[in-house]
ZADRENDREN-513362 format. One line per field, with one value per residue (C-alpha): residue in three letters; x, y, z. Coordinates in nm, 3 decimals, m for minus. Layout:
% ZADRENDREN-513362
rest: c(ala|...) .
xx: c(X|...) .
yy: c(Y|...) .
zz: c(Z|...) .
***
This chain:
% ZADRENDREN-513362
rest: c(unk|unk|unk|unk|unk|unk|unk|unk|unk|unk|unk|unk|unk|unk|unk|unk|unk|unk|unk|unk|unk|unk|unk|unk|unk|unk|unk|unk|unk|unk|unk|unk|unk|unk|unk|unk|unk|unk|unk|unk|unk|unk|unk|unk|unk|unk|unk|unk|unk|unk|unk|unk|unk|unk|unk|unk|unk|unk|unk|unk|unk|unk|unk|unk|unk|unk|unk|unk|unk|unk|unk|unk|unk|unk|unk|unk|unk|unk|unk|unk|unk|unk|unk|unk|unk|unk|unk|unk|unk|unk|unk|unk|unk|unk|unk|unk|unk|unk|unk|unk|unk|unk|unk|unk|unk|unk|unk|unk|unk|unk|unk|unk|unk|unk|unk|unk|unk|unk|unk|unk|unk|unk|unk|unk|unk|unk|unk|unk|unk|unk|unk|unk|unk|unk|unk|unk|unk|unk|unk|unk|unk|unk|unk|unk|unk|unk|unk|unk|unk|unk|unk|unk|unk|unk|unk|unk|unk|unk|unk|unk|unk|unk|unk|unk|unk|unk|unk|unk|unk|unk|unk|unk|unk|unk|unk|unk|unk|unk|unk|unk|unk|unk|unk|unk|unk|unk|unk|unk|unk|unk|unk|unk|unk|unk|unk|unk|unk|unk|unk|unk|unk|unk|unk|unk|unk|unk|unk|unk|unk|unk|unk|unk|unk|unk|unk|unk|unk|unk|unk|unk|unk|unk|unk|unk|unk|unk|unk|unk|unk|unk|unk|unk|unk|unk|unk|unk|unk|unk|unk|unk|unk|unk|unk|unk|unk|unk|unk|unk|unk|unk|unk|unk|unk|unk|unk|unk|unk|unk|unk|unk|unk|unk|unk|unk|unk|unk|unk|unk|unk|unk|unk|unk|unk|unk|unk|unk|unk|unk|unk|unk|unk|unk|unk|unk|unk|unk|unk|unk|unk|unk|unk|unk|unk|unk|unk|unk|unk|unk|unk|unk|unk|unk|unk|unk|unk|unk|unk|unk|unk|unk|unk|unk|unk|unk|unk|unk|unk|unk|unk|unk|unk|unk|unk|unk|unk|unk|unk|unk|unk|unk|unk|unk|unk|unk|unk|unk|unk|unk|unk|unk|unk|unk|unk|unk|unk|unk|unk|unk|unk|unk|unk|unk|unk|unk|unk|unk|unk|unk|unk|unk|unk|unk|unk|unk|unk|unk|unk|unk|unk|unk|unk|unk|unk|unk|unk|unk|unk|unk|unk|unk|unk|unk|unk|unk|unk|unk|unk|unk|unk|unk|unk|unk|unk|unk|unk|unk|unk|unk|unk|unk|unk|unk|unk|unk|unk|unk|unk|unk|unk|unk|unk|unk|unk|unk|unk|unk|unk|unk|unk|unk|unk|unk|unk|unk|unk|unk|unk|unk|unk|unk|unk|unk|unk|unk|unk|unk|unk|unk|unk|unk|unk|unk|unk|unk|unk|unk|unk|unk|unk|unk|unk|unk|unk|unk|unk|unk|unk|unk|unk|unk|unk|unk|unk|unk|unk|unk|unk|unk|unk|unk|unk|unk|unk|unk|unk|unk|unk|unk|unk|unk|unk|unk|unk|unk|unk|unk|unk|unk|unk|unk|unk|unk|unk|unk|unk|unk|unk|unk|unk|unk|unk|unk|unk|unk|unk|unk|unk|unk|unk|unk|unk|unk|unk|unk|unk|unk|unk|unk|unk|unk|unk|unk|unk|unk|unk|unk|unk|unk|unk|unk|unk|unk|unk|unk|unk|unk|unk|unk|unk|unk|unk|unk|unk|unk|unk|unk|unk|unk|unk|unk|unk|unk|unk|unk|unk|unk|unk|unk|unk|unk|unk|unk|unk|unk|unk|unk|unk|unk|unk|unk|unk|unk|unk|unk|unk|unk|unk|unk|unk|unk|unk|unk|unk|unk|unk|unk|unk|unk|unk|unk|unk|unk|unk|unk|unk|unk|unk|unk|unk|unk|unk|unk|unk|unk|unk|unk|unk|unk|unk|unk|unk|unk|unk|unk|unk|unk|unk|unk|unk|unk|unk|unk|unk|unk|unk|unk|unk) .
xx: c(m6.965|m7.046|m7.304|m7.637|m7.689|m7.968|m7.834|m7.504|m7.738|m7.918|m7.624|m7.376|m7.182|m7.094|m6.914|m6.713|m6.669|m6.299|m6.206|m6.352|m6.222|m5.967|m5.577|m5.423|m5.345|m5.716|m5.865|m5.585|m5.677|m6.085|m6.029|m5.914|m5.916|m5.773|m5.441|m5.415|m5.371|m5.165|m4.964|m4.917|m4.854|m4.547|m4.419|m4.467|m4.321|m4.004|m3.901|m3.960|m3.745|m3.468|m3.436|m3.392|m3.122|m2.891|m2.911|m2.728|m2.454|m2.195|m2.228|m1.995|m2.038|m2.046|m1.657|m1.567|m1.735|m1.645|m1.226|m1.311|m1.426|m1.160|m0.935|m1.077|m1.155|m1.485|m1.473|m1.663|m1.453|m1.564|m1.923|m1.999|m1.830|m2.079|m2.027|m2.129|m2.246|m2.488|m2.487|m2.524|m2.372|m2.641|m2.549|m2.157|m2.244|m2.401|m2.178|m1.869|m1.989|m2.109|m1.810|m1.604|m1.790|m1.924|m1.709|m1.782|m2.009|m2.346|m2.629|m2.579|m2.666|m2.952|m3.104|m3.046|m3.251|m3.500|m3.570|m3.602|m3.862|m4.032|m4.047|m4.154|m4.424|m4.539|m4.558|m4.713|m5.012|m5.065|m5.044|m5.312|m5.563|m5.525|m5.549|m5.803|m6.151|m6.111|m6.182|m6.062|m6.004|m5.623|m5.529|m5.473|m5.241|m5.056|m4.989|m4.882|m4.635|m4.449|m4.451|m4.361|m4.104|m3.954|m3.830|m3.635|m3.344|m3.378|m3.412|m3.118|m2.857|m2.751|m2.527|m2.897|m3.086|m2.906|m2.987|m3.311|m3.531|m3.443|m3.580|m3.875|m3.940|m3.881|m4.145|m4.454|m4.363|m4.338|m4.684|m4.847|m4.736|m4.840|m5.175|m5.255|m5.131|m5.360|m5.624|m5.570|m5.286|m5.096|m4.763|m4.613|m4.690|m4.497|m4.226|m4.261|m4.249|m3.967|m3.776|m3.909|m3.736|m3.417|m3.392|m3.430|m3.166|m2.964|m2.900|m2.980|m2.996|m3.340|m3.518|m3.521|m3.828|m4.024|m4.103|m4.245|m4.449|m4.584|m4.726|m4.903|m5.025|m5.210|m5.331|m5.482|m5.599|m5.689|m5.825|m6.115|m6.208|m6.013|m5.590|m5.554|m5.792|m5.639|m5.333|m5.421|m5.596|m5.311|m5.057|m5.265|m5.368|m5.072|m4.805|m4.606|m4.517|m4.384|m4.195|m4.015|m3.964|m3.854|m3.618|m3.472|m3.428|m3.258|m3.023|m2.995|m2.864|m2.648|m2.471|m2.487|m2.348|m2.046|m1.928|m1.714|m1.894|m1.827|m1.986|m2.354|m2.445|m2.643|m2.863|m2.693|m3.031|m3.365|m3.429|m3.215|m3.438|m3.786|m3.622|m3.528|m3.935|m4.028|m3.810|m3.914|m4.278|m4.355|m4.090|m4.018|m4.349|m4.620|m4.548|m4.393|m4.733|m4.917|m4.695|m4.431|m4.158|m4.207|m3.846|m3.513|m3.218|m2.901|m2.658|m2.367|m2.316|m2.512|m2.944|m3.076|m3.305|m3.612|m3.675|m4.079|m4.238|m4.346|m4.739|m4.699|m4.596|m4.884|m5.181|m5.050|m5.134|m5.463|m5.527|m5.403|m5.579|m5.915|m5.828|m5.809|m6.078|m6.307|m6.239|m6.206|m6.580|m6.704|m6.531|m6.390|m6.096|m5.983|m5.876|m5.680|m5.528|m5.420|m5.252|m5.082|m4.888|m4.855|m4.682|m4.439|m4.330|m4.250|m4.063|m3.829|m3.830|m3.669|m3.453|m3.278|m3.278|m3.065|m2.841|m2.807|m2.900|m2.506|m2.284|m2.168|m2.497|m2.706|m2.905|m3.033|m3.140|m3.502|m3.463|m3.318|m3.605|m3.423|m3.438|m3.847|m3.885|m4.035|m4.257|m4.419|m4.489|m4.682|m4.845|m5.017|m5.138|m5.284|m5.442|m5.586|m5.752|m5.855|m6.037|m6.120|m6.145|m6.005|m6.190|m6.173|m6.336|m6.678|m6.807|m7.114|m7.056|m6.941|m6.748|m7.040|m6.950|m7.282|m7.301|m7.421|m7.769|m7.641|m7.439|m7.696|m7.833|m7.662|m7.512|m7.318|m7.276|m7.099|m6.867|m6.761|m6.700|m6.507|m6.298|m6.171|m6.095|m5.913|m5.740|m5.565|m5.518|m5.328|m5.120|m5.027|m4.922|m4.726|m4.533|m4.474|m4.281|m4.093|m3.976|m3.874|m3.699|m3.504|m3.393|m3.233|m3.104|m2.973|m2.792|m2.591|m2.269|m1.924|m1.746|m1.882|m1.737|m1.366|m1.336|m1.399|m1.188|m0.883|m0.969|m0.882|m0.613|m0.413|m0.466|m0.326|m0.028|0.291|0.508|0.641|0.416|0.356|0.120|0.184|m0.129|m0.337|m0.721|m0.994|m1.208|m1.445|m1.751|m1.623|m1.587|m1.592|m1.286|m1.473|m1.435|m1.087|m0.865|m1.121|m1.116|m0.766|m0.719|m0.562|m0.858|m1.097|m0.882|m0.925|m1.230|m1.137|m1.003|m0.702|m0.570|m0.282|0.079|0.123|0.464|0.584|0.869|0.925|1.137|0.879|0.542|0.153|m0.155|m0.489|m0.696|m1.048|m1.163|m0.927|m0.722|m0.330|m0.087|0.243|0.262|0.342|0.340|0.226|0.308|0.575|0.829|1.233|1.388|1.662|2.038|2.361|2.593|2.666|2.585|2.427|2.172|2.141|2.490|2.465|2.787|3.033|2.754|2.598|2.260|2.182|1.877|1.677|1.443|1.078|0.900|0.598|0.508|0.350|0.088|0.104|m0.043|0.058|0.248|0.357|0.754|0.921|1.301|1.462|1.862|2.237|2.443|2.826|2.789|2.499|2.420|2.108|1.996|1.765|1.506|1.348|1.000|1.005|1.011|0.920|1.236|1.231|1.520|1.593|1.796|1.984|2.156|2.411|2.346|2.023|1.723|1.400|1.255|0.911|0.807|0.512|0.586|0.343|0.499|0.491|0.746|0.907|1.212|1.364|1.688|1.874|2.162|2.356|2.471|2.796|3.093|3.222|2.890|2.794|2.458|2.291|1.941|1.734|1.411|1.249|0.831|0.622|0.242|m0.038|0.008|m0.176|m0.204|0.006|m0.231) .
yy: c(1.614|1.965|2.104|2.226|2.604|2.677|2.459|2.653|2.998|2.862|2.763|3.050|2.939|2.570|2.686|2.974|2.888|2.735|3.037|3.287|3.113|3.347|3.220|3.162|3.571|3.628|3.455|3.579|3.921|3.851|3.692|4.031|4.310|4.514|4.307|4.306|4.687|4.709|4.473|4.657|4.971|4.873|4.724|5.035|5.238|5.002|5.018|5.335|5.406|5.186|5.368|5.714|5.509|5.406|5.823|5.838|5.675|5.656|5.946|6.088|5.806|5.521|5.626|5.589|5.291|5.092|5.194|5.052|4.729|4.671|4.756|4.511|4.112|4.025|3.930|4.036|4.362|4.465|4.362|4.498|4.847|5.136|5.351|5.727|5.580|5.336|4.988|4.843|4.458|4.331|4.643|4.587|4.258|4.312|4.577|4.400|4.136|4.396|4.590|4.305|4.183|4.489|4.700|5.072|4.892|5.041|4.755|4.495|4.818|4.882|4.538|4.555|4.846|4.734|4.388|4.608|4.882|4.556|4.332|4.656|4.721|4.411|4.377|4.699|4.584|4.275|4.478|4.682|4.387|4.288|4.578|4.770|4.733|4.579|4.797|5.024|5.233|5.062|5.160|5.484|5.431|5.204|5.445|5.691|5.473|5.282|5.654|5.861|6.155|6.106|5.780|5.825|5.869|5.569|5.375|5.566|5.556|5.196|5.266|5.476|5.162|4.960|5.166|5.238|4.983|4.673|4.902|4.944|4.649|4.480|4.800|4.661|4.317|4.334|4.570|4.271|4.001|4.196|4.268|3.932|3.893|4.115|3.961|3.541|3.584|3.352|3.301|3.193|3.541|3.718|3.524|3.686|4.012|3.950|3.837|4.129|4.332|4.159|4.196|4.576|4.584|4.431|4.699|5.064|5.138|5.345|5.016|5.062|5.265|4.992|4.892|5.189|5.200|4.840|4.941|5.273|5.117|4.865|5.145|5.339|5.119|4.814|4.941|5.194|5.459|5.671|5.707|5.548|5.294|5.225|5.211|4.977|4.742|4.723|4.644|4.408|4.216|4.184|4.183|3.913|4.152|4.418|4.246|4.011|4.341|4.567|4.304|4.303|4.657|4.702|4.453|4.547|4.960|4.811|4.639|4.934|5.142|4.956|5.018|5.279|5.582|5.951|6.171|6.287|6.610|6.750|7.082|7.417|7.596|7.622|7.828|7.496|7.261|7.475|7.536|7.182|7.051|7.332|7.208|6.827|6.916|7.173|7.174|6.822|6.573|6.704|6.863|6.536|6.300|6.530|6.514|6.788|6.911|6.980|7.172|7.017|7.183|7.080|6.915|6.831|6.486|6.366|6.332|6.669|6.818|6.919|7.315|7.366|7.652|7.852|7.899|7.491|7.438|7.658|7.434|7.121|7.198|7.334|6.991|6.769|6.955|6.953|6.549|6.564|6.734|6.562|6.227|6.282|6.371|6.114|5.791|5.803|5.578|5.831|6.029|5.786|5.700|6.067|6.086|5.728|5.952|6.242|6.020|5.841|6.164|6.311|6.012|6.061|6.424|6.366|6.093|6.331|6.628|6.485|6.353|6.498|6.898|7.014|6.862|7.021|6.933|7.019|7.261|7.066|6.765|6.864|6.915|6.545|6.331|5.958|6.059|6.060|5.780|5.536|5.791|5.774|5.389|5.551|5.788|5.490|5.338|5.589|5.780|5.392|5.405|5.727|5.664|5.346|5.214|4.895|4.524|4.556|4.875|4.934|5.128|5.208|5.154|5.477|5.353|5.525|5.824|5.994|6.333|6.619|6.752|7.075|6.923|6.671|6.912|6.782|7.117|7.102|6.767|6.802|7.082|6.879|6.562|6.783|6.926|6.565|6.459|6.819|6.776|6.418|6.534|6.782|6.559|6.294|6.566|6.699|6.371|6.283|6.690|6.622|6.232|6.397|6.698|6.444|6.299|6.569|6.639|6.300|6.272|6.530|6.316|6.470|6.189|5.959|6.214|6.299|5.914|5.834|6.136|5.933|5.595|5.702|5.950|5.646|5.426|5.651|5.776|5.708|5.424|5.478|5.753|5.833|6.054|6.286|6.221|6.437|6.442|6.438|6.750|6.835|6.804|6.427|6.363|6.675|6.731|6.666|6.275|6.280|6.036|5.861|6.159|6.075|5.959|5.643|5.567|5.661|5.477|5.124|4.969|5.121|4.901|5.158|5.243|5.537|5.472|5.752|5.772|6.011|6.117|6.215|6.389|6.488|6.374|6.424|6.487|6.509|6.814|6.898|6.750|6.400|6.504|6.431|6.714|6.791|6.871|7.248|7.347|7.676|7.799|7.964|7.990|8.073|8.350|8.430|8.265|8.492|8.258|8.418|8.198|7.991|8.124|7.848|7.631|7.262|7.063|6.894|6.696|7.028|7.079|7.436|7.638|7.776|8.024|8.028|8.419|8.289|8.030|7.723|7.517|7.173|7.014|6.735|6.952|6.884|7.004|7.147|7.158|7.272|7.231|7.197|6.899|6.824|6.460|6.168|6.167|6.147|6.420|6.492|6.750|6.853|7.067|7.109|6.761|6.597|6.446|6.291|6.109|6.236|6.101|6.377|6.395|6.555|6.857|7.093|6.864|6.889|6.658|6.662|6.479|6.515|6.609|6.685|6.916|7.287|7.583|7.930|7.714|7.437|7.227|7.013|6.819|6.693|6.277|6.306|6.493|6.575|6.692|7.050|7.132|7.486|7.570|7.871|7.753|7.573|7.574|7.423|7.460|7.183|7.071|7.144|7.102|7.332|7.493) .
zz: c(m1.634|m1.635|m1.411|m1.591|m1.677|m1.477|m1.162|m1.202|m1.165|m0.907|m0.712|m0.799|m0.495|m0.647|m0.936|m0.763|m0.408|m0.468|m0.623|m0.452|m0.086|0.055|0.120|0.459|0.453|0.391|0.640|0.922|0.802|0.849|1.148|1.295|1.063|1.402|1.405|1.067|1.038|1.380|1.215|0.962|1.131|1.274|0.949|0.826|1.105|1.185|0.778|0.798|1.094|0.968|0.628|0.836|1.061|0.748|0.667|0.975|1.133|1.437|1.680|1.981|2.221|1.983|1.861|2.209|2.300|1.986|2.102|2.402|2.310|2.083|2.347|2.630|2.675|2.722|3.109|3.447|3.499|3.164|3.172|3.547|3.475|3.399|3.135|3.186|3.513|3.323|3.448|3.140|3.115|2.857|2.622|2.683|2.612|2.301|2.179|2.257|1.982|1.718|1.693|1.649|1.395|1.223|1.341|1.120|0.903|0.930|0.820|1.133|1.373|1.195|1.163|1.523|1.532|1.343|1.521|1.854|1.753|1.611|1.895|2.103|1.845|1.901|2.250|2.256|2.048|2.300|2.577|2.486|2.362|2.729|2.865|2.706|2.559|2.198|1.887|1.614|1.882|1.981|1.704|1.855|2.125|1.904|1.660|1.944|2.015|1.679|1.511|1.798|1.716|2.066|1.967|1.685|1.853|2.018|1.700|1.480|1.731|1.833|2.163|2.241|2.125|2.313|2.621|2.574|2.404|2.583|2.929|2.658|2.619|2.965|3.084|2.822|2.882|3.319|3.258|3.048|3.333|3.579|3.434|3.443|3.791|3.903|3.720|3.773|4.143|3.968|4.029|3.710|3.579|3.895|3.767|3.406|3.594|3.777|3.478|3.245|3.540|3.512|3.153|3.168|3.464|3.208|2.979|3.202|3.541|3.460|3.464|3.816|3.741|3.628|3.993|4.080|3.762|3.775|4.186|3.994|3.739|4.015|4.204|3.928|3.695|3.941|4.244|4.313|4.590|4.762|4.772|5.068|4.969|4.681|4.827|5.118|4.846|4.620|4.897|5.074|4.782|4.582|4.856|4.717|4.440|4.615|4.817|4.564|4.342|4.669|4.717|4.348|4.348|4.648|4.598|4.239|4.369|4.673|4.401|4.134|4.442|4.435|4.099|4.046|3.862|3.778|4.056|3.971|3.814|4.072|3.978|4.111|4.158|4.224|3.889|3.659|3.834|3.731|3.412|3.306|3.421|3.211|2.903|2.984|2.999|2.799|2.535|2.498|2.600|2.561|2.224|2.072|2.235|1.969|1.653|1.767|1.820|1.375|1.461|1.549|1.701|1.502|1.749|1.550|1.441|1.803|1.753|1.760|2.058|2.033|1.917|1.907|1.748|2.030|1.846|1.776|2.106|2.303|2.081|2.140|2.532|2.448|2.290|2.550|2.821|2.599|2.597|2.946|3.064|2.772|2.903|3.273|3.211|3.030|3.223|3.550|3.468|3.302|3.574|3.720|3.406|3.347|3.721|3.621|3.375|3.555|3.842|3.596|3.425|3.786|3.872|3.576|3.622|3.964|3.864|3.618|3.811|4.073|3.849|3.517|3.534|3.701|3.421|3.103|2.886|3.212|3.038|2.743|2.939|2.910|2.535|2.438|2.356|2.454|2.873|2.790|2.526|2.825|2.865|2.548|2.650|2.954|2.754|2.547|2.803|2.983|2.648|2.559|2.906|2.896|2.547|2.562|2.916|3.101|3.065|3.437|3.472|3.682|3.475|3.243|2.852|2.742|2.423|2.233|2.433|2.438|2.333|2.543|2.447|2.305|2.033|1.953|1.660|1.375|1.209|1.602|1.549|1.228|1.350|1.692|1.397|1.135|1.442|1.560|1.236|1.153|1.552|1.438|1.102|1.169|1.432|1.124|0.912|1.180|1.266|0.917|0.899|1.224|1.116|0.787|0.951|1.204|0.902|0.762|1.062|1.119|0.777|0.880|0.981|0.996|1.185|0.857|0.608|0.821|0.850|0.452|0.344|0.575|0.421|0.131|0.200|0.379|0.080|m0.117|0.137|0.051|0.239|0.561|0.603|1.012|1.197|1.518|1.700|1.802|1.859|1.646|1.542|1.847|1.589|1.564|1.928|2.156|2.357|2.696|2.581|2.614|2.587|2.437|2.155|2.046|1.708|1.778|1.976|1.685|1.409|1.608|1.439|1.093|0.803|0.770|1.098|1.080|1.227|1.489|1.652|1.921|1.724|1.408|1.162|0.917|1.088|0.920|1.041|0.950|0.921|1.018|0.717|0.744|0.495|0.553|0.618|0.707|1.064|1.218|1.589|1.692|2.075|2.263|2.130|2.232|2.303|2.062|2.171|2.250|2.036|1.735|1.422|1.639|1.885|2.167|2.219|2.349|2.356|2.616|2.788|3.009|3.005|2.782|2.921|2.649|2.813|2.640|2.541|2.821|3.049|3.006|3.209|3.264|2.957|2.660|2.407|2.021|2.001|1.735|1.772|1.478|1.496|1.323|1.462|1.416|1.459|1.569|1.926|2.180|2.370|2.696|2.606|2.990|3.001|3.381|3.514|3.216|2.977|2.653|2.499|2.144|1.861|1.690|1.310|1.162|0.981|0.982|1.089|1.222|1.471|1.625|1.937|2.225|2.583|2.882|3.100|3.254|3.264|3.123|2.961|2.834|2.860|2.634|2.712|2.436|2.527|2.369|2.499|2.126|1.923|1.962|1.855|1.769|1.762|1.680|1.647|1.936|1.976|2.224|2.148|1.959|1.613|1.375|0.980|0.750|0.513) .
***
């Protein structure tokens, strides 16, 4: 029975209540229209993010590490080694199992990805609901955060990812526990600290700097007064923590002090070390916490560093110290919040000027955005405090921020609005143009182009084709990563996988570009021999010196030694006091082999009594590709 006309007007909500009800999806997204969007936001930003990672693909380190695993068991010598002096088990761990199973294949890593900036993004956005005053407002350190420039490495390079966002996520997570340590004393959620801790430790040594972090973050943001009030308070009342986490840490570096590791790169100067904090600072952070760098510095097929227009780079400051000294004025936990960060950055400042700035890439340590991607994390907080202000803060309501009386007149008014709104328009457009740039950048990939140009060289090589090995093209993996650069290194996790031998009669290669050629050795070469139609005699079982037109140092050389044989035989071949065994033919052959050795000449002894052997052309030197 229908319901009358009029009742149905009088009651509008009787007829269309069941279809005007919202879903499940409706009613999450009313119930917090905040969460919704943050939500959102990182949905946004991690498939963002992951479509600029599959642009990209293996870089430098990655080759190396995926020969390695392929070349290892999984076991305690493996796990508990560092790599570039990272103690990094939890990564090994992880990568170990990837490159097995996805080897070159580029989807897994960036699912991997993916899940990571998520889960980050995530804790992120809980970390600030219990941190901060609730609002719109969150929105803004969140956003600082999932669309950061300074993070894209970190989320487009797996071995990087690896690194990097678990100690990202173990920082939020430890800051979240202890927040609510602070606030209840409860023990279960030192426990979640400690364990966040652990986790970092798990995959990069730098989590180490979560301890010191988690004790600045008490005395700035939890304590009032003086410094050495605040630092009495927050030692006195929250000693358990520091001791459990003073305990972790040192036994955590006596143990990381035991593991054998390169020596560190110690700066060679005064003027590096002011150089570097200006890079860090002024080229690198503060630029990219306001939309920068908007210009990348190509850096072969590695992430690029940053490269800031200098007029860019000079107005982002003026901003941030505007920020600064707006805020500081209007809420006092700002000012605390603002030294939290200061403190943090100068902690990783010195961390990696005492142990990055004297190696090879010393000088562009300040420019590479990864060594300052936990800073970012800082950053959020302490902007969120600065703007918004802690729940625990003693402090008067100033999320109205009230408005000095000489901008009160609304024509002011209007110009101080349209200024904001111009300020963080202009920062979105400018992170949108430097995540675009890095992605042209990024799709710039020469070790994915050399190693498709050899797949399908070697499936369409001939049988019993072998290769000379030599190493890759620096631009691939630079020379500095030797042996790790050699190409039978590289070729492990591909599907075809060259045959290289260390002697051949008519050996290939492959050129810059992976395409396979016949191999040529250019070097020293010999003098020419005394014997007429011969040059240099061998026979009777004597050893024949063959003196060279130079000298050579001690090095791994490609040999060329071109000869006429009266019968089969072996033969020593001596460079110094190296000797290689070599199987000779009758007839004029060529035979190509590798030897590491050093001198001004070389010897060949001829095994069998009755063979005589000539040669005129002898070269030591590298191979390389005929044209």
């Amino acid at each position: 029975m229908s319901m009358p006309v009029a009742e149905a007007e009088t009651h509008p909500g009787g007829v269309a209540s069941e279809g005007d009800r919202p879903g499940p999806i409706g009613r999450w997204f009313r119930a917090d229209r905040v969460r919704a969007v943050a939500f959102a936001l990182i949905v946004v930003s991690v498939a963002w993010r992951a479509g600029l990672a599959t642009r990209g693909w293996f870089s430098q380190d990655e080759f190396v590490i995926a020969a390695q695993v392929l070349d290892t068991r999984l076991d305690a010598d493996y796990l508990l080694r560092t790599f570039n002096n990272h103690l990094m088990p939890g990564g090994l761990l992880v990568a170990w199992a990837m490159v097995r199973v996805a080897g070159f294949v580029t989807w897994p890593w960036v699912l991997l990805l993916a899940v990571g900036q998520a889960a980050i993004g995530f804790a992120v956005y809980r970390l600030l609901r219990e941190l901060l005053r609730p609002g719109w407002g969150l929105l803004i350190p969140l956003c600082l955060v999932v669309f950061s420039p300074l993070t894209l490495e970190v989320s487009s390079l797996w071995l990087v990812g690896l690194l990097v966002m678990p100690m990202q996520l173990a920082l939020v997570m430890a800051a979240t526990a202890q927040v609510r340590y602070v606030r209840t004393g409860r023990l279960r959620h030192l426990v979640a600290v400690v364990l966040w801790v652990v986790f970092g430790l798990l995959f990069d040594t730098k989590s180490l700097l979560i301890v010191p972090l988690l004790f600045l973050l008490t005395v700035f943001l939890f304590t009032s007064g003086g410094a050495w009030r605040s630092l009495v308070t927050t030692v006195r009342r929250h000693w358990p923590a520091w001791l459990v986490l003073g305990a972790l840490s040192g036994a955590y570096l006596a143990f990381y002090l035991t593991r054998p590791a390169r020596e560190l790169d110690e700066p060679t100067s005064v003027g590096q070390v002011l150089k570097f904090l200006g890079d860090l600072v002024g080229e690198t952070v503060v630029p990219g916490l306001l939309g920068g760098p908007w210009r990348w510095a190509y850096a072969g097929d590695g992430p690029p560093a940053v490269n800031p227009y200098d007029i860019a780079k000079w107005l982002s400051w003026a901003v941030l110290g505007a920020l600064i000294v707006v805020t500081a004025r209007r809420r006092p936990s700002a000012r605390r919040a603002w030294l939290l960060l200061a403190c943090y950055l100068g902690l990783v400042a010195a961390l990696f000027a005492v142990t990055r700035l004297g190696g090879p890439l010393g000088s562009l340590v300040g420019i590479i955005p990864r060594y300052v991607a936990d800073v970012v994390l800082v950053a959020a907080i302490c902007v969120g405090v600065a703007l918004l202000g802690t729940k625990d803060a003693d402090e008067d309501d100033v999320s109205a921020w009230p408005v000095p009386t000489v901008l009160r007149e609304p024509g002011a008014f209007a110009v101080g609005l349209v200024s904001i709104i111009v300020v963080l328009a202009t920062i979105g457009v400018g992170t949108l143009w430097s995540t675009a740039r890095f992605g042209d950048n990024w799709s710039t990939k020469y070790g994915r182009d050399y190693l498709a140009t050899t797949q399908i060289e070697l499936a369409a090589a001939a049988p019993g084709t072998v290769f000379l090995e030599t190493t890759v093209p620096d631009r691939v993996i630079a020379g500095y990563f030797w042996p790790d650069n050699l190409q039978s290194h590289f070729f492990r996790p591909a599907e075809r996988r060259p045959t290289f031998v260390a002697e051949a009669e008519k050996p290939f290669m492959f050129d810059d570009f992976g395409r396979i050629r016949p191999v040529v050795v250019q070097g020293r070469k010999i003098l020419p021999g005394t014997v007429p139609g011969c040059g240099h005699l061998a026979e009777g079982g004597l050893p024949a010196r063959i003196p060279l037109d130079g000298y050579l140092e001690e090095w791994p050389y490609a040999i060329h030694f071109g000869y006429v044989s009266s019968g089969d035989s072996t033969a020593l071949f001596r460079l110094g006091d190296a000797v290689r065994v070599i199987t000779l033919k009758p007839g004029l052959n060529d035979v190509f082999f590798l030897l590491e050795g050093a001198g001004d000449a070389v010897e060949v002894t001829v095994s069998t009594s009755e063979v005589r052997v000539c040669t005129q052309l002898i070269t030591v030197g590298r191979a390389v590709p005929a044209p």
